[in-house]
Structures are given as C-alpha cells and as structure tokens.
DRENLUM-193465 format. One record per atom (N, C-alpha, C): residue in three letters; x, y, z. Coordinates in pm, whole numbers, padded with zeros to 5 digits, always signed. Each point is the difference from the previous one (the first is absolute). Layout:
<sites>
ALAXYZ/...
</sites>
This chain:
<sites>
UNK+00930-00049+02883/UNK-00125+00023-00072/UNK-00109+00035+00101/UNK-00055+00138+00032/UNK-00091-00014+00105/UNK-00136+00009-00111/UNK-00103+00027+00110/UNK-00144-00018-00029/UNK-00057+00087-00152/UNK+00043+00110+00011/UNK-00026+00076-00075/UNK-00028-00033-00130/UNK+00139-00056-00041/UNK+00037-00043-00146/UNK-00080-00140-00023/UNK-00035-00054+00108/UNK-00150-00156-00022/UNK-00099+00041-00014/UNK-00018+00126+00067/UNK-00130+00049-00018/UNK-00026+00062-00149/UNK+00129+00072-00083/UNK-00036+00033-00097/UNK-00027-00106-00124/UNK+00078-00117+00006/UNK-00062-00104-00036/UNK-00115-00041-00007/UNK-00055-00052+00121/UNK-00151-00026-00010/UNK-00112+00107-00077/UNK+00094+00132+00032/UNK-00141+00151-00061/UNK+00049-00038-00145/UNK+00129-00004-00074/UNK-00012+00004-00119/UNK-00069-00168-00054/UNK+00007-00076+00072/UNK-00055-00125-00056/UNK-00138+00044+00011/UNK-00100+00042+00023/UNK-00135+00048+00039/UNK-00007+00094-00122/UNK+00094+00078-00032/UNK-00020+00072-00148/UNK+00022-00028-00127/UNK+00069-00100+00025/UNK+00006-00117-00114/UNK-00119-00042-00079/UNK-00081-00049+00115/UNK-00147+00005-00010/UNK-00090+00085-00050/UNK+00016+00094+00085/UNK-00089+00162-00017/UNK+00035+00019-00121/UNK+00148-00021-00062/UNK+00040+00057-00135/UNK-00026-00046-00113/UNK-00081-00106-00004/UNK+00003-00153-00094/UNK+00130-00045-00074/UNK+00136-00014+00119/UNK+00115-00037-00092/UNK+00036-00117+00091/UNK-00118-00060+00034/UNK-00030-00181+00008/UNK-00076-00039+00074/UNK-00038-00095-00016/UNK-00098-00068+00069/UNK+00002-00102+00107/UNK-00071-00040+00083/UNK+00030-00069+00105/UNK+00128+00003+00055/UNK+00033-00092+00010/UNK+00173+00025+00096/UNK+00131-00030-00105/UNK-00053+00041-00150/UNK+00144+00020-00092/UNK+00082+00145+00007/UNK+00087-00002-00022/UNK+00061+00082+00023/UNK+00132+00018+00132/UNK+00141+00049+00006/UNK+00020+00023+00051/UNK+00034+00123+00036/UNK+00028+00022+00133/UNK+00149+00149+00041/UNK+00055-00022+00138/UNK+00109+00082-00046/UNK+00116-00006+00140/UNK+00050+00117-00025/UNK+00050+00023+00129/UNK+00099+00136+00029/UNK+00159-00067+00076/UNK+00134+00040+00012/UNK+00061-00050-00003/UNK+00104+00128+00131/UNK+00047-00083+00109/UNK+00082+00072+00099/UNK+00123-00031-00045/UNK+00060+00126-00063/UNK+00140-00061-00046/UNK+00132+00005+00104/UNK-00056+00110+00155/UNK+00049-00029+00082/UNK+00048-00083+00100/UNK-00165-00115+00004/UNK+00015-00109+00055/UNK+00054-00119-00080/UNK-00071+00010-00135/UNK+00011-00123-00087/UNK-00087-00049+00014/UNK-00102+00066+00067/UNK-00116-00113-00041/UNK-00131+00059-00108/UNK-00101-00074-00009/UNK-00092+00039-00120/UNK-00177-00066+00064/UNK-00088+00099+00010/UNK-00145-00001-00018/UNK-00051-00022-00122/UNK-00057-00109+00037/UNK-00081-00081-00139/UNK-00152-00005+00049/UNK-00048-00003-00067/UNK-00161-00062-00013/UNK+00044-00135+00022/UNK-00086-00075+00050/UNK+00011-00150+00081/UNK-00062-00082-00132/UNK-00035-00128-00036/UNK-00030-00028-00106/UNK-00137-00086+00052/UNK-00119+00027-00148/UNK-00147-00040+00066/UNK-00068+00056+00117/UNK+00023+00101+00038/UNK-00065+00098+00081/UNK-00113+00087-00073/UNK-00126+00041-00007/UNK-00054+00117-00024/UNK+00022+00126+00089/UNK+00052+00110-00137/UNK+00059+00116+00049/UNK-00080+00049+00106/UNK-00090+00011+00013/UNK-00176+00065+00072/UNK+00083-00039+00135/UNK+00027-00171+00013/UNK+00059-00044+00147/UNK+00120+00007+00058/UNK+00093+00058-00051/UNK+00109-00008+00024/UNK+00022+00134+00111/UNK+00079-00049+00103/UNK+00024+00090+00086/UNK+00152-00002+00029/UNK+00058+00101+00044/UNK+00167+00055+00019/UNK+00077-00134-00017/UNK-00058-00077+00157/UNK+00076-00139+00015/UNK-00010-00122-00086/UNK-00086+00025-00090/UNK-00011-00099-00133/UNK+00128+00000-00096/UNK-00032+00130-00023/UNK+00151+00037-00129/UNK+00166-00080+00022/UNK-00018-00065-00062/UNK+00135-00070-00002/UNK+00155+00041+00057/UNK+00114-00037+00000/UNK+00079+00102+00029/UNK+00126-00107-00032/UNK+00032+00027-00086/UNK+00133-00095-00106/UNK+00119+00086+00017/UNK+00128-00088+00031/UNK+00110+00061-00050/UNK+00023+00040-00134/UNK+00090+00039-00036/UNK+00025+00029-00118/UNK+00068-00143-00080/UNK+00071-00107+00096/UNK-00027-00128-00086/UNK-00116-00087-00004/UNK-00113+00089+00047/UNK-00130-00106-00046/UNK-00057-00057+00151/UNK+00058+00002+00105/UNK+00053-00126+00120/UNK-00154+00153+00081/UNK-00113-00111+00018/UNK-00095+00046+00103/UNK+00018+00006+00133/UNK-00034+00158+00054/UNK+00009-00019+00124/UNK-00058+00066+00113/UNK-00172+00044-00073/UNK-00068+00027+00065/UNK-00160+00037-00075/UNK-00111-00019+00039/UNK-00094+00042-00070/UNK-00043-00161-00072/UNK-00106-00038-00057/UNK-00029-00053-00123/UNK+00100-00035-00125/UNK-00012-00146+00022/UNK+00076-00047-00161/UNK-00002+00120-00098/UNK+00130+00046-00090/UNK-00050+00116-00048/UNK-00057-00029-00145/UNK-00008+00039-00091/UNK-00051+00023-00137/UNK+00041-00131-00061/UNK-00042-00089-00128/UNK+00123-00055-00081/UNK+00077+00063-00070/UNK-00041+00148-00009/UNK+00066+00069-00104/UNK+00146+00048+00065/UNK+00011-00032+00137/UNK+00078+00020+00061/UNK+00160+00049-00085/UNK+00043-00098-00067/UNK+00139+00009-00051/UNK-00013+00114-00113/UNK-00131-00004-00011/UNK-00001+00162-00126/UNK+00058+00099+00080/UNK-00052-00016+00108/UNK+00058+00168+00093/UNK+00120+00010+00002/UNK+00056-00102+00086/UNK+00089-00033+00048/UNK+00118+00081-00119/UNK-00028-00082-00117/UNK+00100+00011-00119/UNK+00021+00137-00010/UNK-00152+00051+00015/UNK-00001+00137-00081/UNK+00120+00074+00124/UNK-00042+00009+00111/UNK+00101+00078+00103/UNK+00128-00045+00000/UNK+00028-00086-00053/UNK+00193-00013-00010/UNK+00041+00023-00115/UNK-00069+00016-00119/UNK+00038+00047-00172/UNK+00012+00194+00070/UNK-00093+00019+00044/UNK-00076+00165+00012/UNK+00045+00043+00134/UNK+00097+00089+00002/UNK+00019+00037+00149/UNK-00084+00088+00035/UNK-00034+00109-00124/UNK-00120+00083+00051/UNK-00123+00008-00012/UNK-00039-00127+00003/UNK-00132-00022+00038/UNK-00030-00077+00132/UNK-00113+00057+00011/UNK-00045-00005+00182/UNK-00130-00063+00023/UNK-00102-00043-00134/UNK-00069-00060-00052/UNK-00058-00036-00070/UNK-00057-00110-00002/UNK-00054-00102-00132/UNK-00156-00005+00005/UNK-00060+00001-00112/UNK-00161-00010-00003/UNK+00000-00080-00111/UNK-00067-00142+00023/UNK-00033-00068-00116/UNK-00146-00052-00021/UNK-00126+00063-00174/UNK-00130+00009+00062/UNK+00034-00093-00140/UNK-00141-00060-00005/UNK-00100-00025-00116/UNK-00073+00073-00047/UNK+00030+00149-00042/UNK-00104+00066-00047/UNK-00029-00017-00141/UNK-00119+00013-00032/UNK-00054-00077-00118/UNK+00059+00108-00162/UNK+00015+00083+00018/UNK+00010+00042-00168/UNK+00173-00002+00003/UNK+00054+00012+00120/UNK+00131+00007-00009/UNK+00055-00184-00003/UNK-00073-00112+00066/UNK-00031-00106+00004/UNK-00014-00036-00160/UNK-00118+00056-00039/UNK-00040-00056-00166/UNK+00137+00034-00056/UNK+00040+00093-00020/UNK+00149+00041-00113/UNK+00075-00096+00026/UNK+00054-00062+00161/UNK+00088-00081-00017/UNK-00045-00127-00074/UNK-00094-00038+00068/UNK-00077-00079-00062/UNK+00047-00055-00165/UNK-00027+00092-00068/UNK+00026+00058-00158/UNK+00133+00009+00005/UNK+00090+00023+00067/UNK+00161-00022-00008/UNK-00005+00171-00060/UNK-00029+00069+00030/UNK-00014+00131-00059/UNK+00101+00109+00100/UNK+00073+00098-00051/UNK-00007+00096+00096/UNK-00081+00107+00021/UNK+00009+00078+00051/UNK-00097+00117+00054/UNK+00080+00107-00047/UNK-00063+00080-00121/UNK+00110+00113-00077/UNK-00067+00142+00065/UNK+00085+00105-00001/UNK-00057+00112+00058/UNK-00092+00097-00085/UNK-00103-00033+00057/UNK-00113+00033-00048/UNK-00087+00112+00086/UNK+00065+00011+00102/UNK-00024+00075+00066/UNK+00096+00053+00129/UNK+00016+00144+00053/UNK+00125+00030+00026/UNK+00016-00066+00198/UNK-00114-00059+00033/UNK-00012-00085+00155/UNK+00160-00144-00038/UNK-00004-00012-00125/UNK+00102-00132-00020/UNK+00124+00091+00123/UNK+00028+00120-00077/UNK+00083+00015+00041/UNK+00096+00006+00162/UNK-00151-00040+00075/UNK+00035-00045+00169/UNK+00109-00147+00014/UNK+00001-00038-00108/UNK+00062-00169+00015/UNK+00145+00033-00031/UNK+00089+00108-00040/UNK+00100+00059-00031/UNK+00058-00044-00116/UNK-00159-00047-00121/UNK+00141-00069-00099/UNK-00156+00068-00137/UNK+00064-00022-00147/UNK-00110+00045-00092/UNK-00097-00109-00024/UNK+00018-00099+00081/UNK-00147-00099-00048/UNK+00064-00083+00111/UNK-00127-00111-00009/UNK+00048-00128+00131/UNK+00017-00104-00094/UNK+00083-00045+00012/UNK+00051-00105-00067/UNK-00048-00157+00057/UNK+00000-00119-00051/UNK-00058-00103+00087/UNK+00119-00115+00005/UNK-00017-00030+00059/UNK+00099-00140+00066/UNK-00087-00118-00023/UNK+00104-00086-00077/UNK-00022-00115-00040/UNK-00104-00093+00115/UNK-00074-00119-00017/UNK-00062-00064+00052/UNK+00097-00090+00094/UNK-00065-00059+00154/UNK+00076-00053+00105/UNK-00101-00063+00060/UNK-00007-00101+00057/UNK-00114-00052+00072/UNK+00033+00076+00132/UNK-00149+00068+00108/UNK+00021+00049+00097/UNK+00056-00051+00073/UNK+00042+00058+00074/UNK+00086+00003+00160/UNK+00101-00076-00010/UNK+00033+00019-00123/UNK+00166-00088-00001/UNK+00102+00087-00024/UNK+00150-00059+00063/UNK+00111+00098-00055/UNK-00002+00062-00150/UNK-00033-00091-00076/UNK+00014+00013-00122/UNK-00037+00125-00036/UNK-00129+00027+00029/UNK-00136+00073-00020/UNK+00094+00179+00039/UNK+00080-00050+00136/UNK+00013+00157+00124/UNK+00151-00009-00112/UNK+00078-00047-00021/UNK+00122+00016-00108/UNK-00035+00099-00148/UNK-00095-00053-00055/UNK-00058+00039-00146/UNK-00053+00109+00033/UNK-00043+00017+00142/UNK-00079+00148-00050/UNK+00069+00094+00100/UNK+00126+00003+00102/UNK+00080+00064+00026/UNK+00117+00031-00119/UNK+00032-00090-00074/UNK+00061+00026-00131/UNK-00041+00132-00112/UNK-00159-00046+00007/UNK-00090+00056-00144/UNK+00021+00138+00105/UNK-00069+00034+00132/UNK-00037+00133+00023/UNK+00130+00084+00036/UNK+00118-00067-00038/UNK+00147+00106-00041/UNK-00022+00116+00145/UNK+00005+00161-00066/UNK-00027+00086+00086/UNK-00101+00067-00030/UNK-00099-00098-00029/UNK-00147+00087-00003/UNK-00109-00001+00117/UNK-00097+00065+00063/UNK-00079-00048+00055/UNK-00141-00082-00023/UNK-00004-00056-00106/UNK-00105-00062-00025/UNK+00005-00118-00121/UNK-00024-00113+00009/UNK-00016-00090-00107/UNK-00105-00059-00018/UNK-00034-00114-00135/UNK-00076-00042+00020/UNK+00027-00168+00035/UNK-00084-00091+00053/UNK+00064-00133-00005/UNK-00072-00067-00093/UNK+00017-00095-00139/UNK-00082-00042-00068/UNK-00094-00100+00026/UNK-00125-00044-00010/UNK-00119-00044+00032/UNK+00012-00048+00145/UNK+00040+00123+00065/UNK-00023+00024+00126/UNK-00057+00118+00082/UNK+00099+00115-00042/UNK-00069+00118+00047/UNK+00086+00134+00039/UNK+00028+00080+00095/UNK+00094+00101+00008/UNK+00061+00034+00079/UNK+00141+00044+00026/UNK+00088+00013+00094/UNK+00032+00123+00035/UNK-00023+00073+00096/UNK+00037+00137+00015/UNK+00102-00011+00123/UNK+00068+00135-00025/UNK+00133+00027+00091/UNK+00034+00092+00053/UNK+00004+00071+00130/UNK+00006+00144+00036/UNK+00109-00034+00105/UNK+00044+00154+00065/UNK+00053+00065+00095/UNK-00054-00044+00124/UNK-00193+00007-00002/UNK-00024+00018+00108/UNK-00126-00112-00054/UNK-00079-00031+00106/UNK-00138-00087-00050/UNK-00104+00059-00091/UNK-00040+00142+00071/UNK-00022+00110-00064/UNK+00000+00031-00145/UNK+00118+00008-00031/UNK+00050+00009-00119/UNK-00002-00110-00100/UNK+00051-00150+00061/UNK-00048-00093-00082/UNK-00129-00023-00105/UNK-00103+00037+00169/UNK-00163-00066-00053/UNK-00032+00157-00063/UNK+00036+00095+00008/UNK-00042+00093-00112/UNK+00053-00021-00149/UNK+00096-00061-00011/UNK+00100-00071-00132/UNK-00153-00091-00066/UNK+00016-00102+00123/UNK-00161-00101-00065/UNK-00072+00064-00016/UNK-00032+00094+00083/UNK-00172+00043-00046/UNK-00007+00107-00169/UNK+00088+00090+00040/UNK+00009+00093-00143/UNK+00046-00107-00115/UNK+00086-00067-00035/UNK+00017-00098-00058/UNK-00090-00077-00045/UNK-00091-00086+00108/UNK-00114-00058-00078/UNK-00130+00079-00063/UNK+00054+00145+00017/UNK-00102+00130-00046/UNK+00018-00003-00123/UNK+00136+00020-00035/UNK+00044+00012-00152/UNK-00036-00074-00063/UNK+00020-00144+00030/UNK-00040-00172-00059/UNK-00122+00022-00016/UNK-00084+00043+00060/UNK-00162+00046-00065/UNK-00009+00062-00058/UNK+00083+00116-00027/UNK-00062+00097-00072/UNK+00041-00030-00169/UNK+00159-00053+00039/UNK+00062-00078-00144/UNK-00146-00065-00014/UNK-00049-00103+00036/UNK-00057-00114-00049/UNK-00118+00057-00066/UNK-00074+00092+00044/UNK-00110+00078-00053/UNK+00026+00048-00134/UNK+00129+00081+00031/UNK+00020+00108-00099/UNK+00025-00136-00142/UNK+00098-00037+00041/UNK+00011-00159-00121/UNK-00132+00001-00080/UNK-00089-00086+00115/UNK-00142-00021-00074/UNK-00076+00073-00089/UNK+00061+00163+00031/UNK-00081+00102-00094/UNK+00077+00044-00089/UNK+00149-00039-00017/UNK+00041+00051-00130/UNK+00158-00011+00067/UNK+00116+00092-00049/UNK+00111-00040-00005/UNK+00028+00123+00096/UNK+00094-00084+00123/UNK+00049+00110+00110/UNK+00113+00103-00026/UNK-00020+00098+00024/UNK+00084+00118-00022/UNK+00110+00001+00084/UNK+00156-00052-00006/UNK+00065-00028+00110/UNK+00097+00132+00023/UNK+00039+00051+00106/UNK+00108+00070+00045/UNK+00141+00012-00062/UNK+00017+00078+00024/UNK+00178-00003-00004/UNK+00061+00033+00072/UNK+00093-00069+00023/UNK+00121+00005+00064/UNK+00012+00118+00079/UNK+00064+00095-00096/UNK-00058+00114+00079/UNK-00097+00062+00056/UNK-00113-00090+00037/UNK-00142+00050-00010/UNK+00027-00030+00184/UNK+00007-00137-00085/UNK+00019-00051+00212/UNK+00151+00051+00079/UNK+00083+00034-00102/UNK+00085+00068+00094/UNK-00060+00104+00056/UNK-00060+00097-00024/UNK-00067+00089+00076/UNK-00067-00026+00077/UNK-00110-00069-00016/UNK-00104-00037+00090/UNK+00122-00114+00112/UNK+00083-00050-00007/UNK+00093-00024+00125/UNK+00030+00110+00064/UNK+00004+00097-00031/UNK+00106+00121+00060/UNK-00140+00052+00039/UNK-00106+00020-00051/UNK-00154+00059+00062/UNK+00008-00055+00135/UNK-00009-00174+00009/UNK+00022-00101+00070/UNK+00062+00080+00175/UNK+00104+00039-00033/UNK+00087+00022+00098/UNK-00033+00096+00110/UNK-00083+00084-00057/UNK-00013+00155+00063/UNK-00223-00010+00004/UNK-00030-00170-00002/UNK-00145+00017-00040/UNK-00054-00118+00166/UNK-00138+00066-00001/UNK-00065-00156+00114/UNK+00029-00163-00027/UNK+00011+00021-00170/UNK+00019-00195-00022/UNK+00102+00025-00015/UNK+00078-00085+00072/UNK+00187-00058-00042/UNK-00022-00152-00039/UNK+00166+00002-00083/UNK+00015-00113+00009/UNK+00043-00063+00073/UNK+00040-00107-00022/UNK+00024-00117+00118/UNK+00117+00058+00040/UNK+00087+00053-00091/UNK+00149+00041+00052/UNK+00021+00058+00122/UNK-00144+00127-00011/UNK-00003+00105+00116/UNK+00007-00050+00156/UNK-00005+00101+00067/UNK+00005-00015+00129/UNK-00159-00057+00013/
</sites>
C-alpha cells in the first residue's frame, strides 16, 4: 500500500465534507491492495481536515491492524464487502441526508432519474437494520448489495462500491443527487419513473460518457 492511495483517502474524506454526505468524522472509506492484501481505511474519530497519509489505517483483509491509526468501527463493513466482491477496489460509506432520510423511511430509491443508473441496478434497494460496526451490520448489507454498486443501510445511511475510490464516491455523490431530487419531486406531486429500458441506455451512454459507473475503469 504506498502513499498515494492514503493520500487519496484523506482528499476524499475532505470531500465528504465539501459534499455534505456527512458531517464531522461520520462516515467511512477505504481502498483495498488486492496484491498485498492489505486495505486503507480512514482511522476512526479523526477529523477529515486532519488527517494526513500516516494517519489512514492499514488493515489486512482479516481485520488484524498494522499500521496507521485504529481504523474505522465500520471496519468489518469493508472488510466483508472485499471478500463477497472481487471486483471491487472500493468502499464509500456517507450519511448523506436525503439518501439517509429514505433509509430512514425503510424506502427504496426508484429511478426517477437516469444518474440511478451509475449504481448498476434499477433502484437502490435498502438493507435491513444492524447496529453499527458490527458483523452483523457488514453481513446484511454485503448480502442486500448482491452485485450492485450502491445500497441503502436502514436508519443509518449509504453504502457505495466501485472499481476504483474514484468511482465509488462518484456512486455517493450522484446517488445522494437523485435522493434529492426524488424527495422534492415526491413533495410536488407523483415522480415520473424510468424504464428499464430507459436506464438501459443511459448505462450504455454511461460507457462511452465523462460519468461512469462504478464498474468502469
């Protein structure tokens, strides 16, 4: 794991912020060396603002610390997610608030707009309730998010999943775009949802466009 990949940690924990998809030091992400076996975490109770290369955690893939800052509690979420998912390369988990409120509501997020379609599935589906940072919690929602990149966790908040880190926190960010715009559109009357084939296209737009999904390179 060299510097690079800590450093992108700390910049995306700083946009976390910038992005409002959480506040103070909730939230996690990691990127994952599947060469070495080991995994960059956000350290746990740190503010993102302070965190520097040698902060970021650095976990095997059974959990076992071995360099950096105690890492996350959410720790075993990652963990899970990289041995269910071979091709994913990272995890972003925010509190962002309209995507936050739905779980909240035990609701899913229907396609309402054709950005869903970055998460590779026709709506985000939510995963049952888990108290944080427990196996339980990283089981139920490596289960629920199958082969999609994005879930929701119920009255907790949201799980995104990419190729690259990159790709993850663009999953969160467009994602909790949609969750607003659903939530608006709700308030003013009844949302006009996609089809199937609607977002099959706009996947295949996806491919050959500046926003990818998480799948992409």
């Amino acid at each position: 794991m060299d510097d690079r990949q800590r450093q992108e940690i700390c910049d995306y924990g700083c946009r976390l912020l910038a992005d409002r998809l959480t506040t103070g030091t909730g939230g996690n992400l990691s990127v994952i060396d599947r060469h070495e076996g080991v995994i960059a975490i956000s350290p746990s109770g740190i503010p993102y603002p302070d965190l520097e290369p040698e902060d970021v955690s650095i976990i095997t893939r059974g959990g076992e610390h071995v360099a950096g800052r105690p890492p996350s509690s959410e720790w075993q979420l990652h963990t899970t997610i990289y041995e269910q998912r071979p091709d994913v390369g990272a995890v972003v988990h925010t509190h962002s608030r309209y995507a936050t409120t739905l779980a909240v509501l035990g609701e899913e997020l229907p396609p309402c707009h054709y950005l869903i379609a970055v998460s590779g599935a026709d709506r985000i589906r939510v995963a049952p309730y888990a108290t944080f940072g427990t196996a339980e919690l990283a089981r139920i929602a490596a289960e629920h998010l199958g082969n999609d990149w994005c879930i929701l966790l119920a009255n907790h908040g949201l799980l995104a999943a990419g190729r690259t880190l990159t790709a993850a926190y663009n999953v969160a960010l467009y994602i909790e775009e949609v969750a607003e715009i659903h939530w608006h559109a709700r308030l003013a009357g009844t949302p006009q949802l996609l089809s199937a084939a609607q977002l099959a296209a706009a996947r295949e737009r996806f491919a050959s466009y500046g926003v990818r999904g998480a799948g992409k390179p």
